[in-house]
Each structure stands twice: as structure tokens, then as C-alpha cells.
C-alpha positions as CSV (number, residue, x, y, z in Angstrom):
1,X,0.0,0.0,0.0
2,X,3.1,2.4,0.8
3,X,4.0,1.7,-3.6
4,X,0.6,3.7,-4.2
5,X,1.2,6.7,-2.0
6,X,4.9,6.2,-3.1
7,X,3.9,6.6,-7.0
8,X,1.0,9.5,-5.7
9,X,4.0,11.3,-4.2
10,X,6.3,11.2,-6.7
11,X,5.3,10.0,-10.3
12,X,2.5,11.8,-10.6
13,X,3.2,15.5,-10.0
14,X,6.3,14.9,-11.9
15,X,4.3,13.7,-14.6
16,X,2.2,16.8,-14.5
17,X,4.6,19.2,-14.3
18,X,5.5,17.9,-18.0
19,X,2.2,18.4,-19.0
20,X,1.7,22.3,-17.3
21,X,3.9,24.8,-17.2
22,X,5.3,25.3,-13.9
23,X,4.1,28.5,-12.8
24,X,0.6,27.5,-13.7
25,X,-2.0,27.8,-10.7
26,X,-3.7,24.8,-12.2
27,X,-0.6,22.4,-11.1
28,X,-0.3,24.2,-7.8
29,X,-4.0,23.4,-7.1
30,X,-3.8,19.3,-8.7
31,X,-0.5,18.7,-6.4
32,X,-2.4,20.6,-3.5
33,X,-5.1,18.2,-3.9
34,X,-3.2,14.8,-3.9
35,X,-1.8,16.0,-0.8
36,X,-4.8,16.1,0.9
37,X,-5.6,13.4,-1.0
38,X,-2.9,11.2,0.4
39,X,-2.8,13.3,4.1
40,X,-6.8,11.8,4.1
41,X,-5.8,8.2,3.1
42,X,-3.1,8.1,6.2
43,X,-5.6,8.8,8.2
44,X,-8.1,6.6,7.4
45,X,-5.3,4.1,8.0
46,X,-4.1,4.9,11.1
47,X,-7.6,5.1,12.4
48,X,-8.3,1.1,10.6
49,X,-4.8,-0.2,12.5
50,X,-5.9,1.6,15.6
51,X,-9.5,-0.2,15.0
52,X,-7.5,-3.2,14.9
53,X,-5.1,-3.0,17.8
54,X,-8.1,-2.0,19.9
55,X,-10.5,-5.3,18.8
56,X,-7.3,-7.5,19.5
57,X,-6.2,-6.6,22.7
């Protein structure tokens, strides 16, 4: 699961920024958003291991 967020972090904005121009506020607002994106997704995790810990105790 790490991969995903790995390739979200990196491949992707990269990938973008070949597509836009750098200064553009459109890429500031798509790499904004995968990092909510991603921030969101480490939270639902942590709250699913947390779940887990807390049923298996």
C-alpha cells in the first residue's frame, strides 16, 4: 500500500509538471489536492490499524 502513496507522491506531480507549465495555478492546485488526498488516506489508516489493535487486545 506504501507503492501507491509512493507513485502519488512522486510520479505523478512529476508527470504533470511535463504536461503544465510550472508557474501555472492549475498544477499548484492538482498537487495541492493529492496531498490532501494522500494526508486523508493516512488517516483513514491509522484510524483502521488503531480499530484493529483496539478489537485484539
Amino acid at each position: 500500500m506504501d507503492t501507491v502513496f509512493l507513485l502519488i507522491d512522486i510520479c505523478i506531480p512529476r508527470i504533470i509538471l511535463l504536461l503544465i507549465p510550472k508557474k501555472g495555478l492549475i498544477l499548484k492546485k492538482i498537487i495541492k489536492f493529492f496531498k490532501l488526498l494522500k494526508r486523508r488516506i493516512d488517516i483513514l489508516n491509522a484510524e483502521a490499524e488503531l480499530k484493529f489493535i483496539l478489537e485484539n487486545k
